[in-house]
C-alpha positions in Angstrom: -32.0 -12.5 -22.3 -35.4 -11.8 -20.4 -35.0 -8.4 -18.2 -35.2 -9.6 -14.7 -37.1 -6.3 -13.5 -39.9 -5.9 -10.8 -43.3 -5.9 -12.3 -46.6 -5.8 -10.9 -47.1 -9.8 -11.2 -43.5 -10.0 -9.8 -43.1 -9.5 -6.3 -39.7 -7.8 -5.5 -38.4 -11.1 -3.9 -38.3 -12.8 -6.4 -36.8 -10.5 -8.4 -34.0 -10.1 -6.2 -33.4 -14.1 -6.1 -33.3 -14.1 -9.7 -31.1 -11.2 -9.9 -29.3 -13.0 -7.5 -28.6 -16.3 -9.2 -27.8 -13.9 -12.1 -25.1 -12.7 -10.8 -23.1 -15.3 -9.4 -23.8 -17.5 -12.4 -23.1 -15.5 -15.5 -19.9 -13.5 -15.0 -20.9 -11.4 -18.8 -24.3 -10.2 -17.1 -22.7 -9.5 -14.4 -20.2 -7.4 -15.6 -22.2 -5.9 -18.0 -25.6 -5.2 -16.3 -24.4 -5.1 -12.7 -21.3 -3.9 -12.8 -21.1 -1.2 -15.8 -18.7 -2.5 -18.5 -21.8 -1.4 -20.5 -19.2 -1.4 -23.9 -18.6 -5.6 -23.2 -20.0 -7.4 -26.7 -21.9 -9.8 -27.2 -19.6 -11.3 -30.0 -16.3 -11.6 -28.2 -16.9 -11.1 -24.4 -19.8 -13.5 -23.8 -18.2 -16.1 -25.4 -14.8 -15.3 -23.2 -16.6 -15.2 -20.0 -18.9 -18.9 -21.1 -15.0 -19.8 -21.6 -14.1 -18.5 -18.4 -16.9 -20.5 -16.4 -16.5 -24.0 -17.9 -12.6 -24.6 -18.6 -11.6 -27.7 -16.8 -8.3 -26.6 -15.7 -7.5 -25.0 -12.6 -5.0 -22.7 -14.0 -5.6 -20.9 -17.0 -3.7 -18.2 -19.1 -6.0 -15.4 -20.7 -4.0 -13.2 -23.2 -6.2 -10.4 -24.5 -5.6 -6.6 -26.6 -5.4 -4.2 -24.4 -8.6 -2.1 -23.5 -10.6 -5.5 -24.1 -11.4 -5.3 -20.5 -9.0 -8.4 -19.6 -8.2 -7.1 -15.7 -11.3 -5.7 -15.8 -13.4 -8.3 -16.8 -11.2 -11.4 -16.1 -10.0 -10.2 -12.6 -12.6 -7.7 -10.7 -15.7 -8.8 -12.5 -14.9 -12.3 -11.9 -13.1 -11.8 -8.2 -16.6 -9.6 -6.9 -18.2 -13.0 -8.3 -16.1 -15.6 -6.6 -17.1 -13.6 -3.3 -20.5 -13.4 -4.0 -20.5 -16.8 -4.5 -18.3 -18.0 -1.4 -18.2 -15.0 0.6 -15.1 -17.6 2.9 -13.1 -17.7 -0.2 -8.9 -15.9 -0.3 -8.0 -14.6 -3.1 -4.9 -13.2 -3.9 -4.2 -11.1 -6.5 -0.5 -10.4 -7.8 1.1 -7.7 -10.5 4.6 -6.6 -11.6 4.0 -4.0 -8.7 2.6 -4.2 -5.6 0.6 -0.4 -6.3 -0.6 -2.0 -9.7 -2.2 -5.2 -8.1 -3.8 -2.3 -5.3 -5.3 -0.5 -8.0 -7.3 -3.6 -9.5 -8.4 -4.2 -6.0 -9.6 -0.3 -5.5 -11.9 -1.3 -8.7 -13.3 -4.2 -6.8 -13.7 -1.8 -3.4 -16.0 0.6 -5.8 -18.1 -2.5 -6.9 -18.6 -4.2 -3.8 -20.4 -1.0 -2.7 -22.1 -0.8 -6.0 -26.2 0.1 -4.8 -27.6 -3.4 -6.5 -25.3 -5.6 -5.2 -25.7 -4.3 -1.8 -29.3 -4.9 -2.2 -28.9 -8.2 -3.5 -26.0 -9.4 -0.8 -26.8 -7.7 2.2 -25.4 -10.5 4.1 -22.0 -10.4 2.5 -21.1 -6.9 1.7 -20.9 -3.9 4.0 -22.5 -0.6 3.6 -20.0 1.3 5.0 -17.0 -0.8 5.0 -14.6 1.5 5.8 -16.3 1.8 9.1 -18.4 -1.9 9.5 -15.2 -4.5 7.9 -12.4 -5.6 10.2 -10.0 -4.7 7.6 -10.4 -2.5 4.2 -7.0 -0.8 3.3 -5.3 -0.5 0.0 -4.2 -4.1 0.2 -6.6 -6.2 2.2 -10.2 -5.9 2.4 -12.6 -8.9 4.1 -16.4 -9.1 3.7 -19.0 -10.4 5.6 -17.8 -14.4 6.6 -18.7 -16.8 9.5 -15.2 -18.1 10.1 -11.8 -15.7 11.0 -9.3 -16.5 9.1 -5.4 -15.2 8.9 -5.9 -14.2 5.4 -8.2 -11.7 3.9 -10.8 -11.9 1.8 -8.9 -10.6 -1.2 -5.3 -9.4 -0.6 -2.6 -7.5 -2.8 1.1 -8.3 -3.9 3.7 -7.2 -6.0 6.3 -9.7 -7.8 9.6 -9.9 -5.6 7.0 -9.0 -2.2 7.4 -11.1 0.5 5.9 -14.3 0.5 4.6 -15.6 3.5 2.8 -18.8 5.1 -0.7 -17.8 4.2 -2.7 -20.0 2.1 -5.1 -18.9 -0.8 -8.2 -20.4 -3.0 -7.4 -18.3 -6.0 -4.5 -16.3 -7.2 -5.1 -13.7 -10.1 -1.7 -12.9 -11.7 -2.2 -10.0 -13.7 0.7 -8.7 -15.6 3.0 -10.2 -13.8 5.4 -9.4 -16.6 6.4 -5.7 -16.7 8.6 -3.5 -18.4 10.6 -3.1 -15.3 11.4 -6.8 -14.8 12.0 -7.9 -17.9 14.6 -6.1 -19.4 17.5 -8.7 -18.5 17.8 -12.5 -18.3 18.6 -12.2 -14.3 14.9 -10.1 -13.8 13.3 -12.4 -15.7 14.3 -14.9 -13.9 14.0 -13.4 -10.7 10.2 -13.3 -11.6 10.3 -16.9 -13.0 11.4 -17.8 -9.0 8.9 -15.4 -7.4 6.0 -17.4 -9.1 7.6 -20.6 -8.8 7.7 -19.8 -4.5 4.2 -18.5 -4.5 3.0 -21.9 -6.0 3.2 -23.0 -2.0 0.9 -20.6 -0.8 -2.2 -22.5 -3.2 -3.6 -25.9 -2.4 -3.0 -28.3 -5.4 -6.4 -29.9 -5.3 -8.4 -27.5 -4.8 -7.2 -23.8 -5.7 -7.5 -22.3 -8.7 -4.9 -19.6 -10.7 -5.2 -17.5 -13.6 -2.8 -15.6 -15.4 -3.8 -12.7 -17.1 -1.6 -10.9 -19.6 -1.7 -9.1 -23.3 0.8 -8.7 -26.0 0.5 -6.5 -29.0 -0.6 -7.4 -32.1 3.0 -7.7 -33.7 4.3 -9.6 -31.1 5.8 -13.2 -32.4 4.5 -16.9 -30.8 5.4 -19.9 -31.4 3.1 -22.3 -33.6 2.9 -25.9 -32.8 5.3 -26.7 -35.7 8.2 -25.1 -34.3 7.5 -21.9 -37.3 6.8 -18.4 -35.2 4.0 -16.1 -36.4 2.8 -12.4 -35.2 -0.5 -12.9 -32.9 -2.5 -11.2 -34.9 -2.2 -13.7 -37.8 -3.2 -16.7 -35.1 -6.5 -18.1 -35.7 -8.9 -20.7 -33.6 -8.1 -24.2 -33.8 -4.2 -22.9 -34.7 -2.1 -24.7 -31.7 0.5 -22.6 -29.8 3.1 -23.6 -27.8 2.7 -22.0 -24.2 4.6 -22.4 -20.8 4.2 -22.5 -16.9 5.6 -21.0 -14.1 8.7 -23.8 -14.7 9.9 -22.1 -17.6 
């Protein structure tokens, strides 16, 4: 990759456009130069994130180790992009606990007044948004848009919150799955109908989902041939059975 750094044969401007079109197109620079998940590789996370911008479908499940940067990379990297590229778009953003999916949206609160991307989107993010935004709490923040909407740029939830009649572009389930409401058949289930309800609140043309989980490396799967295997022992090409929110 060529540096995109002033020089004197560069003027500034174009700099910052090509910075720009940096950013919201390639969600590994992004998070790696911009953003400061300096320890993202080459070798595993580019070719996650190239996965991340072209898969056809518009829900996708992304089970990665922990500390791979999944929520990190795969939620707020790729959440501060969506806005940058659609500064109108709702995103909603789900967890086992309602405090959990807050935290993941305090990360993207610290990177949306990161000093180059306030340079670069001056018309989209706020300086001082705890001051300038109409709303930026631990659950709701909106940016810089041309229309008012009823629904936030990104808000928060917990499974089992109260779902209501708003409408969302994107949903990043993240964990969804916890210890907490797992333990019996009835919690499971209980989460099984949460995600089932919230299905309403996305259009079915248009939005997009992604669920975003990990398991450890001795948890079992099940193989295409019906024979069950640790995850660790999986390799690409091997086919897995998987699910949806039916069960």
């Amino acid at each position: 990759m060529i540096p995109l750094t002033s020089r004197k044969s560069t003027p500034d401007e174009a700099t910052r456009q090509g910075m720009r079109f940096l950013a919201k197109s390639d969600l590994y620079a992004l998070a790696k130069e911009l953003l400061g998940y300096s320890k993202m590789t080459d070798g595993f996370h580019r070719d996650v994130c190239n996965f991340y911008h072209t898969t056809p479908y518009r829900k996708n499940l992304y089970m990665l180790p922990r500390y791979f940067y999944k929520t990190s990379g795969l939620n707020c990297a790729a959440n501060v992009q969506r806005i940058l590229q659609n500064p109108e778009i709702r995103i909603l953003i789900g967890s086992n606990k309602a405090e959990n999916a807050q935290t993941m949206l305090a990360e993207i609160k610290g990177h949306l007044r990161n000093e180059w991307l306030l340079w670069l989107f001056p018309e989209i993010l706020y300086r001082d948004p705890a001051r300038e935004a109409e709303r930026w709490t631990t659950d709701t923040i909106i940016v810089k848009r041309k229309r008012r909407h009823g629904v936030g740029t990104v808000e928060t939830i917990g499974v089992e919150g109260e779902l209501t009649s708003k409408h969302y572009d994107h949903g990043s389930f993240d964990d969804v799955v916890g210890f907490e409401n797992s333990q019996t058949r009835d919690q499971l289930q209980r989460t099984i109908t949460w995600m089932q309800t919230a299905q309403g609140l996305f259009h079915p043309g248009t939005s997009t989902q992604d669920y975003i989980g990990c398991l450890p490396a001795d948890a079992m799967v099940l193989m295409g041939d019906g024979t069950a295997t640790s995850i660790a022992r999986v390799k690409p090409g091997d086919h897995v059975w998987t699910t949806d929110v039916s069960g």
